[in-house]
DRENGUZA-114020 format. One record per residue (C-alpha): residue number from 0; x, y, z. Coordinates in pm, whole numbers. Layout:
REM residues N
@n NUM&c1 X&c2 Y&c3 Z;
...
***
This chain:
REM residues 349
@n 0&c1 2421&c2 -233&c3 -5569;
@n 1&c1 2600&c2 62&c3 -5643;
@n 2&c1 2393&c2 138&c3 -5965;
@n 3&c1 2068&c2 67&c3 -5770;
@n 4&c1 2211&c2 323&c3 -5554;
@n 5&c1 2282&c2 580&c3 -5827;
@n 6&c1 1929&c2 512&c3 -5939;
@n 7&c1 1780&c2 594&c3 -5615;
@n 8&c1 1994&c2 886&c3 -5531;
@n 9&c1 1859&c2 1023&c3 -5898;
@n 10&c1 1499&c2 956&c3 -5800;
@n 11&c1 1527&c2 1139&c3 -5479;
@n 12&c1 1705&c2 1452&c3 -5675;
@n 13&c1 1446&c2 1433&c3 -5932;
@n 14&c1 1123&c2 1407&c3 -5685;
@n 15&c1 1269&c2 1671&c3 -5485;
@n 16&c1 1354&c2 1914&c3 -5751;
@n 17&c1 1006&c2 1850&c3 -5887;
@n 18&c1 840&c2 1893&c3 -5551;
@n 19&c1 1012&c2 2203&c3 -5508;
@n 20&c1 949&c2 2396&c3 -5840;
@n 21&c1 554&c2 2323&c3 -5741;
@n 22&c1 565&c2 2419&c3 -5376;
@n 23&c1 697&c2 2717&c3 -5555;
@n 24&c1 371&c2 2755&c3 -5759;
@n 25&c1 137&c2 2661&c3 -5430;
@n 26&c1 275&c2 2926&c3 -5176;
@n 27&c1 343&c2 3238&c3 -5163;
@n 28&c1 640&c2 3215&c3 -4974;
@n 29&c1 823&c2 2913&c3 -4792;
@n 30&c1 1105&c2 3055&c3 -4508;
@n 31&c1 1377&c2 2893&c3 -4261;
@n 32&c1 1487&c2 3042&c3 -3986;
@n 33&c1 1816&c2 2850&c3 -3796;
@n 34&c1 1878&c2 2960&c3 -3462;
@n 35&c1 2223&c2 2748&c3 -3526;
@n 36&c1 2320&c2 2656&c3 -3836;
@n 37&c1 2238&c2 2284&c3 -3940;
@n 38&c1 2564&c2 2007&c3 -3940;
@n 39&c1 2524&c2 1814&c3 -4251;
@n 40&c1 2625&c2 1433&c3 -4199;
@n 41&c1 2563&c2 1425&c3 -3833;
@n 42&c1 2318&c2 1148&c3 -3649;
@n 43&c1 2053&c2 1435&c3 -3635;
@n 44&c1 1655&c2 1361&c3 -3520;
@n 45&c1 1401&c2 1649&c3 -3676;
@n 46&c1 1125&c2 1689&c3 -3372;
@n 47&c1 817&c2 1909&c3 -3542;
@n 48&c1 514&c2 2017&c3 -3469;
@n 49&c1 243&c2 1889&c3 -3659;
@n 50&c1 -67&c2 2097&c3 -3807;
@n 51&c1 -62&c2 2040&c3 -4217;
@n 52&c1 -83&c2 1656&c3 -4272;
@n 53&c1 172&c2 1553&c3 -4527;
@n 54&c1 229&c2 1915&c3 -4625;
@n 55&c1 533&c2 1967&c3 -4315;
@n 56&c1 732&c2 1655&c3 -4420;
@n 57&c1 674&c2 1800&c3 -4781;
@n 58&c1 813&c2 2090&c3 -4667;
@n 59&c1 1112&c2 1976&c3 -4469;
@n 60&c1 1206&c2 1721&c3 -4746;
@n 61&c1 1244&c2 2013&c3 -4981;
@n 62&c1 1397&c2 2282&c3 -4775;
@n 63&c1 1665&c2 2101&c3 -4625;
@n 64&c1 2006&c2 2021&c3 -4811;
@n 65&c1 2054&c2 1701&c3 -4637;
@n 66&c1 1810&c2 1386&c3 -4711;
@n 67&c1 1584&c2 1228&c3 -4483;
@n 68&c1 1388&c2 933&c3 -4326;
@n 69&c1 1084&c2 1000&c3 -4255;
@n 70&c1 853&c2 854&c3 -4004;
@n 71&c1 448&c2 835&c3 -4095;
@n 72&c1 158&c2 682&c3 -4003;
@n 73&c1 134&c2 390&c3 -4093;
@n 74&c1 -249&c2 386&c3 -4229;
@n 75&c1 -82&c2 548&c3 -4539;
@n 76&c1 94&c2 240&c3 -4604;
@n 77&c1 -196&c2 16&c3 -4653;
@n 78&c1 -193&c2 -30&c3 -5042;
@n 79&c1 125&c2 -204&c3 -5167;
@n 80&c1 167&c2 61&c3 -5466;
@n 81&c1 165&c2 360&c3 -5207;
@n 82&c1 342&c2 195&c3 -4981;
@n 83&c1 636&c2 103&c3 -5228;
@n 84&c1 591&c2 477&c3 -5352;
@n 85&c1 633&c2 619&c3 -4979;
@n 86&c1 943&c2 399&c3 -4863;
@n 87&c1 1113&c2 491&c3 -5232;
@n 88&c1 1070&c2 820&c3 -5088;
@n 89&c1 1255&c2 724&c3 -4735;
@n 90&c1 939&c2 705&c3 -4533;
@n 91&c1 886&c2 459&c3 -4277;
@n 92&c1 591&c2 345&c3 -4127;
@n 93&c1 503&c2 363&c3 -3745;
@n 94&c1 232&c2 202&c3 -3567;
@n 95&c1 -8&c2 361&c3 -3344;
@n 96&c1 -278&c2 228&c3 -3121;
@n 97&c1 -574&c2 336&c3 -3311;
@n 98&c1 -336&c2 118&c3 -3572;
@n 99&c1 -412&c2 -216&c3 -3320;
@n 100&c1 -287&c2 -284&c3 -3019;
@n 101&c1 -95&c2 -635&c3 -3227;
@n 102&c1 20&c2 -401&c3 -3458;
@n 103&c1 235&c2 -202&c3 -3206;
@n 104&c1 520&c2 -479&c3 -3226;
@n 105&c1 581&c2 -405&c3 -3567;
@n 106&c1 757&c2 -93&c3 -3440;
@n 107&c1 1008&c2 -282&c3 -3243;
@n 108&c1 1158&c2 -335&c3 -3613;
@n 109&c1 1110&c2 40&c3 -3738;
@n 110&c1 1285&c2 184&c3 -3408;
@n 111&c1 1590&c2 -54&c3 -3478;
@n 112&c1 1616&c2 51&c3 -3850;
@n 113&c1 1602&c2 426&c3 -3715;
@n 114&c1 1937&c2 335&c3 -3459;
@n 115&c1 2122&c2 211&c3 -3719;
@n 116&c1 2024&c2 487&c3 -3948;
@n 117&c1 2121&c2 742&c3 -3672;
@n 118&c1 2430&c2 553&c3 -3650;
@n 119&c1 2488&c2 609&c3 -4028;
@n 120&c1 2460&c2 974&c3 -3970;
@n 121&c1 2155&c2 950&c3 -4158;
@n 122&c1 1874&c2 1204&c3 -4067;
@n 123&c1 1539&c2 1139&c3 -3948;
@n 124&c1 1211&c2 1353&c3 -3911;
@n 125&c1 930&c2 1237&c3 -3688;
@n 126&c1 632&c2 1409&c3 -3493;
@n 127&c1 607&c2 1365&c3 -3145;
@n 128&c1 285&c2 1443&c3 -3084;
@n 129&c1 195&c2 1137&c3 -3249;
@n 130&c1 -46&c2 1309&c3 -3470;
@n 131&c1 -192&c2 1563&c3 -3643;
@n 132&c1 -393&c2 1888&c3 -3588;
@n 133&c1 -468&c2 2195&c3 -3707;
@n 134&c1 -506&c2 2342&c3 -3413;
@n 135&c1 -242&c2 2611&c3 -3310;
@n 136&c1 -93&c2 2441&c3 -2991;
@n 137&c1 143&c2 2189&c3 -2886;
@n 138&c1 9&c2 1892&c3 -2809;
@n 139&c1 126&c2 1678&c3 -2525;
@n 140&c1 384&c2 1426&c3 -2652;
@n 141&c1 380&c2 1095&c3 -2704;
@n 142&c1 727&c2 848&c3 -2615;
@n 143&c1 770&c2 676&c3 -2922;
@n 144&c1 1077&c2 933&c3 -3021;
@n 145&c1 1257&c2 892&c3 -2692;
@n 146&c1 1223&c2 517&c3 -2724;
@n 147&c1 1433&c2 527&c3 -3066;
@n 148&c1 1694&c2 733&c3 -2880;
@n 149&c1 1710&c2 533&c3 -2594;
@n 150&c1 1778&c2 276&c3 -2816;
@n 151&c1 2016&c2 443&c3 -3043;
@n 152&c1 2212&c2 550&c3 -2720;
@n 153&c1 2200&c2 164&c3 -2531;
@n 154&c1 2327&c2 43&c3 -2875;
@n 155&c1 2597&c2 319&c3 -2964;
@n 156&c1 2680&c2 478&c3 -2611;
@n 157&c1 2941&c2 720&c3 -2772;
@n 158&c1 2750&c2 854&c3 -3021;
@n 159&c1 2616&c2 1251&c3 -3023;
@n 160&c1 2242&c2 1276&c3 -3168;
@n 161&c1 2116&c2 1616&c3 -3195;
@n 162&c1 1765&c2 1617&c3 -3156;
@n 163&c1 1642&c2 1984&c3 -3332;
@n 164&c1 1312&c2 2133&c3 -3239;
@n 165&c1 1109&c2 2234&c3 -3555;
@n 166&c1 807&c2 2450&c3 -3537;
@n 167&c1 599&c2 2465&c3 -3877;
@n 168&c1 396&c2 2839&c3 -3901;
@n 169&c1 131&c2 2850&c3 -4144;
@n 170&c1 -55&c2 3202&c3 -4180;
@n 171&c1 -383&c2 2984&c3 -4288;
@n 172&c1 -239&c2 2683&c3 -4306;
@n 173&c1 -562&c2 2501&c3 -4490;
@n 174&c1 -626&c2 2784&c3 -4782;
@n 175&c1 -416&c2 2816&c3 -5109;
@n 176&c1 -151&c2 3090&c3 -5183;
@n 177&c1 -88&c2 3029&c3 -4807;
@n 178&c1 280&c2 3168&c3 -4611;
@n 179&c1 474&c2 2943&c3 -4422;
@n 180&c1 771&c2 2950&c3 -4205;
@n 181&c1 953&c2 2694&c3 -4035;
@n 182&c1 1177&c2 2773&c3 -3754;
@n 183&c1 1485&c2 2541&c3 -3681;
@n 184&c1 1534&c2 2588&c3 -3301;
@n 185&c1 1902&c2 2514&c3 -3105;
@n 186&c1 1967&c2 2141&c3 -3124;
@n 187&c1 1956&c2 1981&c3 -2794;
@n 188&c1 2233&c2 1737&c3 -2722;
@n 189&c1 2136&c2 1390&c3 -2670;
@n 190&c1 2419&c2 1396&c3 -2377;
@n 191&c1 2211&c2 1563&c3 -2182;
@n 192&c1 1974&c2 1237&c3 -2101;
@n 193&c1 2144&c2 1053&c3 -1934;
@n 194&c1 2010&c2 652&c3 -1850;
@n 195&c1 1778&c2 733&c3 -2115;
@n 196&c1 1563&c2 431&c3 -2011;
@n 197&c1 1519&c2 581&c3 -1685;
@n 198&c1 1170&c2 764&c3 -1616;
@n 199&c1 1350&c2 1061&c3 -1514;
@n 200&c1 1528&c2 1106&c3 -1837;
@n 201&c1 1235&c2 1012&c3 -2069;
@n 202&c1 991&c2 1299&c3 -1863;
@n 203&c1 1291&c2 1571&c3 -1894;
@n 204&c1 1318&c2 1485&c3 -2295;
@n 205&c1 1005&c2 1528&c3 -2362;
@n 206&c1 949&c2 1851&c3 -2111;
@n 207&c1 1270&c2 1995&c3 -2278;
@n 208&c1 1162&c2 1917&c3 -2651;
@n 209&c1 796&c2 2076&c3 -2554;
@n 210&c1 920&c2 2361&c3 -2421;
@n 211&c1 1137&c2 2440&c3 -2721;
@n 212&c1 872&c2 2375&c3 -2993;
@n 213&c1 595&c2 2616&c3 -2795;
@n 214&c1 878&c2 2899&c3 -2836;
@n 215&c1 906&c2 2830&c3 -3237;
@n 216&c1 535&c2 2802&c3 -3304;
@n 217&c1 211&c2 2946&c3 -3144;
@n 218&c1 114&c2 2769&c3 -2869;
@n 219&c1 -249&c2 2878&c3 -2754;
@n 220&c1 -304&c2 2609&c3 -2443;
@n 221&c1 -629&c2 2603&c3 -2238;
@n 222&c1 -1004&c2 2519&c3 -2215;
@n 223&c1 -1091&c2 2801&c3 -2359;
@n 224&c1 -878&c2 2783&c3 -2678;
@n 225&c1 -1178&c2 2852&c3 -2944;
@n 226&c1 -1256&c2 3187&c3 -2764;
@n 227&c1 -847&c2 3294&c3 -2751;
@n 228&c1 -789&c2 3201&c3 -3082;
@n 229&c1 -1098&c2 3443&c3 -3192;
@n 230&c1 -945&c2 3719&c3 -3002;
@n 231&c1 -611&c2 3682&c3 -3198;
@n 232&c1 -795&c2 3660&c3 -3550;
@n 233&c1 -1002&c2 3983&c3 -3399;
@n 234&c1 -673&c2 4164&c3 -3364;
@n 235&c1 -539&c2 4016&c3 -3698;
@n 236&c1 -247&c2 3859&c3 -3538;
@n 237&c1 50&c2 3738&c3 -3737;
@n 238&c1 48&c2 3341&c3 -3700;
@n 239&c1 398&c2 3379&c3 -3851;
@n 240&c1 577&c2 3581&c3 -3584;
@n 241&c1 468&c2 3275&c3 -3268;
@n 242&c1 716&c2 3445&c3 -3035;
@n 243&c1 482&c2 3797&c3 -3049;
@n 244&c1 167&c2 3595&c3 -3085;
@n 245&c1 221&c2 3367&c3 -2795;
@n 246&c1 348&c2 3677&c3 -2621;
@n 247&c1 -10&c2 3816&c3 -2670;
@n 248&c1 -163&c2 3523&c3 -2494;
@n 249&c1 48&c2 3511&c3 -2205;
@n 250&c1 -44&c2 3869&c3 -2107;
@n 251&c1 -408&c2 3802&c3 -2122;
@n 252&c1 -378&c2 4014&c3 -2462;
@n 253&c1 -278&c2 4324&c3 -2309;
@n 254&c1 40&c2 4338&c3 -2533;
@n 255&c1 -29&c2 4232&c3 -2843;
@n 256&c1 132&c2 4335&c3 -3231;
@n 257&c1 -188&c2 4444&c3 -3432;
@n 258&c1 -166&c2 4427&c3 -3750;
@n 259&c1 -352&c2 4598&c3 -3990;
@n 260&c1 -582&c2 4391&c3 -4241;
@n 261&c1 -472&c2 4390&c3 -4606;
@n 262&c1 -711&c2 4462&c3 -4884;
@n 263&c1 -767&c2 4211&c3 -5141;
@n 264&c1 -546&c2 4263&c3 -5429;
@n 265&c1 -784&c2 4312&c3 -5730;
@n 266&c1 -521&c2 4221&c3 -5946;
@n 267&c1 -487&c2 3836&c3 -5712;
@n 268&c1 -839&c2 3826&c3 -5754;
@n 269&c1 -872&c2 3830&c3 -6136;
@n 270&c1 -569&c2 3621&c3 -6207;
@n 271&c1 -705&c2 3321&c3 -5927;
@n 272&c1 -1022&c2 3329&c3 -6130;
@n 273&c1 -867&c2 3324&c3 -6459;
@n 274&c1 -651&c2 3044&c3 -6324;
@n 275&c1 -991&c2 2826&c3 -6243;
@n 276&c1 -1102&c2 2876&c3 -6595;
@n 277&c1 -782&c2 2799&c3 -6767;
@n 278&c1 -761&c2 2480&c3 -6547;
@n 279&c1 -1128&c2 2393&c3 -6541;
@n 280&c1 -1112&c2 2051&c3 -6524;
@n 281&c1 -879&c2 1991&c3 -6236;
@n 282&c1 -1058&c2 2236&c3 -6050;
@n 283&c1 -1410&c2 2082&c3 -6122;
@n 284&c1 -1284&c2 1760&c3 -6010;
@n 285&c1 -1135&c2 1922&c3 -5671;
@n 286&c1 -1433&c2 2161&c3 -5586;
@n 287&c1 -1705&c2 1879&c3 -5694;
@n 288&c1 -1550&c2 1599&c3 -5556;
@n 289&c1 -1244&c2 1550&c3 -5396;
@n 290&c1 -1275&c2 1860&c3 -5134;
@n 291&c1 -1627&c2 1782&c3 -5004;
@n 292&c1 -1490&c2 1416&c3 -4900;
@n 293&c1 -1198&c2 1553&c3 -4657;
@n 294&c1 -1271&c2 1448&c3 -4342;
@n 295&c1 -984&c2 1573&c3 -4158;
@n 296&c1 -933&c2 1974&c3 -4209;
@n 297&c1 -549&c2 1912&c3 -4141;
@n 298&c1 -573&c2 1717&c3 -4479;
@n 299&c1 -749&c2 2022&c3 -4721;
@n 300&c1 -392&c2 2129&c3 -4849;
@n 301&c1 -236&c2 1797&c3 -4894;
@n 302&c1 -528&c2 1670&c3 -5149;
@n 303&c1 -523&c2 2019&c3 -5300;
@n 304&c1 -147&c2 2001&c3 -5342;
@n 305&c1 -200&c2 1611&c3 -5484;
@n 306&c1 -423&c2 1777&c3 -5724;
@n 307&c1 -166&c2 2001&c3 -5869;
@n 308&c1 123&c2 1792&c3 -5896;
@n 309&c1 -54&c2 1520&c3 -6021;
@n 310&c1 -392&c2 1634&c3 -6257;
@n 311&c1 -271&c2 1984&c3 -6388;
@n 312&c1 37&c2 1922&c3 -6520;
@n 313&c1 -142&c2 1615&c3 -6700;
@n 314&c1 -413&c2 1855&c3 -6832;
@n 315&c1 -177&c2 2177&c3 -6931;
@n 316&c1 27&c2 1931&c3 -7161;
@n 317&c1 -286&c2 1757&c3 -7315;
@n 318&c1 -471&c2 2123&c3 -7362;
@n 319&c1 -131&c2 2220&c3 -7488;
@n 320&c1 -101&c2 1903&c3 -7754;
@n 321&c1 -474&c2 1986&c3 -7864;
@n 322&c1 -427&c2 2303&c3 -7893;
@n 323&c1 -76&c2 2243&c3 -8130;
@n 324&c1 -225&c2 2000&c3 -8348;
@n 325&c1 -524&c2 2205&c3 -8370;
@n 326&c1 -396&c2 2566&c3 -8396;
@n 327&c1 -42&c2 2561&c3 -8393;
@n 328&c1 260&c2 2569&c3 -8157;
@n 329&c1 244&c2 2903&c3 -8070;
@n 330&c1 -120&c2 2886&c3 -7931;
@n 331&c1 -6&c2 2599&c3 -7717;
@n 332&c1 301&c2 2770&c3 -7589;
@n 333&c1 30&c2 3064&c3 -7521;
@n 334&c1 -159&c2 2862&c3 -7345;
@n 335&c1 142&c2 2704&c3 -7118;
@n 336&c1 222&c2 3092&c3 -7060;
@n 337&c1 -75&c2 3218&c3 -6941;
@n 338&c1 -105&c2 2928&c3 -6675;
@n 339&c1 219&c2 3039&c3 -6559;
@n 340&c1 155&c2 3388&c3 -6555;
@n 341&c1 -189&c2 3380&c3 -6391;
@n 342&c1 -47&c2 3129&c3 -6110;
@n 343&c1 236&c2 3402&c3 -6022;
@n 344&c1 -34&c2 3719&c3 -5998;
@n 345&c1 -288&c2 3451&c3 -5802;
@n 346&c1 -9&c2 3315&c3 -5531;
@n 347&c1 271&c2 3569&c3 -5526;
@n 348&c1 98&c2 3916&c3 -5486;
***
């Protein structure tokens, strides 16, 4: 057991460290902001917002020192490769009802595993809203999460759980070379909900976790969202900074931060196209048929990001090997370069 669990801890190191160096290559910048610093080893429950499909667990996974269950839908789990691949990865699947009502049960099992995992001081990131969007708003939240700590608290009545807000910011959150900041709000005690079962308590969780997450992302509510989100892209408003943007809103866009539009960085321009040729392939496959089968916008960047983590590393090191046994080392090691190089101009500048 305890070499299993060597193995598994070296897995998770390696994935991460390898998720990390190409999240490094995919956006231009990745930031945290902690309105508290995090407690490492603590029963602690991750509440996010949810825009970027599996981009924002991506994300957390990689940006936090601690590691984490995840929650996910469990539609992802459907092959038994992925879904061995996902749970060696600490995901866990939860049902919805678009799942089947019958399959709802099943999370009777999942929401015990997460108590005793809480009790553990084990981690645990889930999105309330139930699903995703790319729409910038908070949706209205669904009970699931206050279910697990109702049952972590019935089961474990002393123990503390903070439950920390997390709103994901994306300047464009589907294109590539894309900015993102997440912003870890003030954990909020699970002593505060009392009877948790009660309908009282459940309604004030999930009030008090909504209000929190519409303060660390934008929140653009209304019927007439379309026409208020064109009025911030008209003013060139800075998806990034939610607490000016949603400012903006609230005053009927009478006080508002506008920013001036950047020119396009001749430079970034050159280097993304040499970048397509130089990677041809992958890209071919992506533009010609991969992209044009995404359904769901909130899933562009996650198949774009499966594409580079997964094809173009495969086809740098065989262009690389052709290229050595063909021309020599030092072409190849060219080659390998001037991916490198072209990557940094295309997503850093």
């Amino acid at each position: 057991m305890k070499g299993n669990g060597k193995l598994k801890l070296l897995w998770l190191h390696g994935m991460r460290a390898y998720l990390r160096l190409a999240l490094f290559f995919y956006y231009k910048k990745i930031e945290c902001n902690y309105e508290k610093p995090l407690t490492p080893n603590q029963p602690t429950l991750f509440l996010g917002n949810h825009q970027n499909g599996l981009m924002d667990p991506l994300l957390m996974a990689t940006k936090k020192g601690q590691f984490s269950y995840f929650l996910t839908r469990a539609s992802v789990f459907q092959k038994p490769w992925i879904s061995k691949f996902l749970k060696s990865l600490m995901m866990l699947p939860v049902y919805r009802v678009r799942d089947g009502w019958d399959s709802l049960s099943n999370n009777k099992a999942i929401f015990k595993t997460c108590s005793q995992l809480l009790y553990e001081n084990n981690a645990i990131m889930l999105f309330p809203e139930g699903s995703h969007n790319i729409k910038r708003q908070v949706r209205t939240l669904s009970k699931g999460f206050t279910r697990i700590i109702a049952e972590t608290l019935t089961e474990h009545p002393d123990i503390e759980i903070n439950l920390v807000p997390v709103g994901f910011n994306y300047r464009r959150p589907d294109e590539f070379a894309d900015h993102v900041i997440l912003n870890f709000g003030k954990p909020l005690p699970s002593k505060n909900y009392k009877a948790p079962h009660s309908h009282a308590s459940v309604l004030k969780l999930k009030q008090d976790v909504f209000d929190a997450l519409t303060k660390l992302t934008t929140h653009v509510d209304g019927d007439d969202y379309y026409a208020q989100l064109q009025k911030l892209k008209d003013l060139n408003a800075d998806f990034l900074k939610p607490e000016a943007v949603n400012q903006c809103v609230a005053t009927q866009f009478e006080d508002c931060q506008v920013e001036l539009k950047q020119k396009k960085n001749p430079i970034k321009v050159v280097a993304k196209m040499g970048l397509c040729i130089s990677l041809f392939l992958p890209y071919a496959i992506w533009k010609l048929i991969i992209e044009s089968k995404i359904k769901e916008p909130e899933f562009t960047s996650t198949f774009r990001f499966a594409v580079v983590i997964s094809l173009v590393p495969i086809f740098m090191l065989v262009t690389a090997v052709i290229l050595w046994f063909n021309v020599g080392v030092l072409y190849a090691l060219l080659y390998l370069s001037l991916v490198i190089v072209l990557d940094l101009l295309a997503v850093k500048l």
